[in-house]
C-alpha positions in Angstrom: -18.3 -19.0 17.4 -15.5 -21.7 16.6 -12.1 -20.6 16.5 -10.2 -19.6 13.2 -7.5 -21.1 11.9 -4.4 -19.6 13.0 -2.2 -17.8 9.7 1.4 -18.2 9.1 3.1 -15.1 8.8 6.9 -14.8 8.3 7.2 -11.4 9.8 5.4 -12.6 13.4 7.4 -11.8 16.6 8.1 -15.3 18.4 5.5 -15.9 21.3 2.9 -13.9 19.4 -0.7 -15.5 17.4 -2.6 -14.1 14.2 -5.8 -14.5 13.9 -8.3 -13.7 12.0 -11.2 -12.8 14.5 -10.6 -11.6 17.9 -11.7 -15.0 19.4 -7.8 -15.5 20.2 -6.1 -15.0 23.6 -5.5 -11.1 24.0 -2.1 -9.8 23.3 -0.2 -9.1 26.9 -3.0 -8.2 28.9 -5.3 -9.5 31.2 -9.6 -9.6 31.3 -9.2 -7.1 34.5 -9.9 -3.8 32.5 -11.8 -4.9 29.6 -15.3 -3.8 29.5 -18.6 -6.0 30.2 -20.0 -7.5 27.6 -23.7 -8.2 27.5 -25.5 -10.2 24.1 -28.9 -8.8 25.0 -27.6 -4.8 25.3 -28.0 -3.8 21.8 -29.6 -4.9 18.6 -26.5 -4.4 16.9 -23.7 -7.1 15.6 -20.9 -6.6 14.3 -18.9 -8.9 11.9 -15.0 -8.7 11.9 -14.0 -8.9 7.7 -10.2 -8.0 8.1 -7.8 -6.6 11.0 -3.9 -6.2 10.3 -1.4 -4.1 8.3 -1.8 -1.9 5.0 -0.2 0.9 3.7 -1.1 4.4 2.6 0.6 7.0 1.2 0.4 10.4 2.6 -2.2 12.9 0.5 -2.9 15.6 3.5 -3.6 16.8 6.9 -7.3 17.3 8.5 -7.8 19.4 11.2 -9.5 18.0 14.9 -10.5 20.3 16.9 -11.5 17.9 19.3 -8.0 17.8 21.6 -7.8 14.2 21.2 -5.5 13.9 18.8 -1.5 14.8 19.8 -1.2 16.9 16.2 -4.6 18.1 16.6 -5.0 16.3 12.3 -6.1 13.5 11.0 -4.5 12.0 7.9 -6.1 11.9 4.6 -4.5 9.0 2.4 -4.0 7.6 -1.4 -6.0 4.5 -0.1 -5.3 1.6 1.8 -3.1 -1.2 0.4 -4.5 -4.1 2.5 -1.0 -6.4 3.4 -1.7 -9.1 6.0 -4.1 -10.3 8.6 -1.6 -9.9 11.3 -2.3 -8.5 15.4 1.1 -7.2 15.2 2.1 -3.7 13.0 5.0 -2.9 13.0 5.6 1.0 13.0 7.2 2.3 9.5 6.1 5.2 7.7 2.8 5.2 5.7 2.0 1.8 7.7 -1.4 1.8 9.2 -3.3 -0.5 11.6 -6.1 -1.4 9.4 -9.5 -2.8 10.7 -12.9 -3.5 8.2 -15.8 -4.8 10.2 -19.5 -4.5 9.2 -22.0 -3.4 11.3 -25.5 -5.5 10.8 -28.6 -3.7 12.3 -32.1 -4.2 12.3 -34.3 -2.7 9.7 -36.3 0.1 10.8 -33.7 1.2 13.4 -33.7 4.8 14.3 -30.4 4.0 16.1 -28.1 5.7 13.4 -24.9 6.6 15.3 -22.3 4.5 16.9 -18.8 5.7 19.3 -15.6 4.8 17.8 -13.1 4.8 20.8 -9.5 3.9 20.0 -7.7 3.5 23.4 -3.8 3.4 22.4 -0.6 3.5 24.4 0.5 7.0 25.4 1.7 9.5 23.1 3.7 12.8 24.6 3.5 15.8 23.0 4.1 19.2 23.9 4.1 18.5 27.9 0.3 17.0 27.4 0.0 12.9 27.2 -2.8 11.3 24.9 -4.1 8.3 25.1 -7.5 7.7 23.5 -9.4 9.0 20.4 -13.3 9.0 20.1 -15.6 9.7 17.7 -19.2 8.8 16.2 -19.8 7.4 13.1 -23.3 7.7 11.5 -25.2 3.9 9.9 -26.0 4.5 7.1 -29.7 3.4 6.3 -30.1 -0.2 6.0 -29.3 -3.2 7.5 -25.8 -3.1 6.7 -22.8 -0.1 7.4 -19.0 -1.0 6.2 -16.7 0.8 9.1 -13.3 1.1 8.7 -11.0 1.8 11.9 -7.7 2.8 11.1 -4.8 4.5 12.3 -1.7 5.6 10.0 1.8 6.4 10.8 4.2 8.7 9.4 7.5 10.1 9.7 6.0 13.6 10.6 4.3 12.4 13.6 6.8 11.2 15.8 5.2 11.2 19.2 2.6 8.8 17.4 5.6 6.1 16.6 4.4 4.2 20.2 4.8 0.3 21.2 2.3 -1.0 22.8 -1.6 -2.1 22.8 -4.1 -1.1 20.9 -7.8 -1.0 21.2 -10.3 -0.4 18.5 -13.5 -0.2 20.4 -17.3 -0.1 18.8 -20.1 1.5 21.4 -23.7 2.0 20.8 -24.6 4.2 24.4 -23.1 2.2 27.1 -23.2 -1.9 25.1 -19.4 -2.9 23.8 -20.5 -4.4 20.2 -16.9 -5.0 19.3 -13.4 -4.8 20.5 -9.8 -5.7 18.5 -6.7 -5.5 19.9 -3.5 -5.1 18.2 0.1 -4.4 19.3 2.4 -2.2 17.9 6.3 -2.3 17.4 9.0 0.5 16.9 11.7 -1.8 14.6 
């Protein structure tokens, strides 16, 4: 797949690309820990639609009971407000890190659930660290299942305010079907 143009983006840190894909150079890191990639492991593709910054206001906390999670909630929002294609969020309240990809799968599939992994810089809470979230997300029926990967920040959730890399990871079993990384910064 051909490169995408690159975007122009007033807010960019010096030294650092936008793109629209992930078919850039990853941000500060090296190939040594990301996961193989086969073509032939999974029937699955998945198409990258936007990745950057939007902004949500605050409607409520739901609880996780998985332990993954630094608050132990997730945040329920107004809606996204999508902003800019960008690999770099900077960390304000009711910004999010915003990802839309589509996930294209054979008809007839009876593979219906996929892992969401989110692997993000270390967050300390409480005398506990955290550093990765999963969970699965059911397809829908089809040949076609809009995903959105997303992580918000606000004011309440301080040990979340973290600089760093960010890794919005797409499983089916044990075959990597997608991967975005995007870095954070505490202004």
């Amino acid at each position: 797949m051909p490169a995408q143009p690159q975007l122009a983006d007033p807010f960019a840190l010096p030294g650092i690309q936008l793109s629209l894909v992930d078919t850039q150079p990853d941000l500060q890191s090296s190939d040594a820990h990301k996961p193989p990639r086969s073509k032939s492991c999974s029937t699955m593709q998945v198409r990258l639609i936007r990745a950057g910054l939007a902004s949500a206001s605050f409607r409520s906390a739901v609880s996780d009971e998985s332990g993954q999670l630094a608050y132990g909630i997730m945040n329920d929002h107004n809606g996204y407000t999508y902003l800019r294609n960008t690999n770099v969020i900077p960390i304000a309240d009711g910004n999010w890190i915003y990802i839309f990809v589509q996930v294209l799968h054979p008809k007839g599939s009876n593979r219906t659930v996929i892992t969401e992994k989110i692997l993000h810089p270390p967050m300390h809470k409480d005398g506990q660290t955290y550093s990765q979230f999963t969970r699965q997300l059911d397809l829908k029926p089809g040949n076609q299942t809009n995903v959105e990967l997303a992580w918000g920040f606000y004011k309440r959730y301080p040990a979340e305010w973290v600089s760093g890399e960010w890794r919005f990871q797409l499983w089916d079993r044990n075959c990597l079907l997608f991967e975005k990384r995007i870095q954070t910064i505490v202004p």
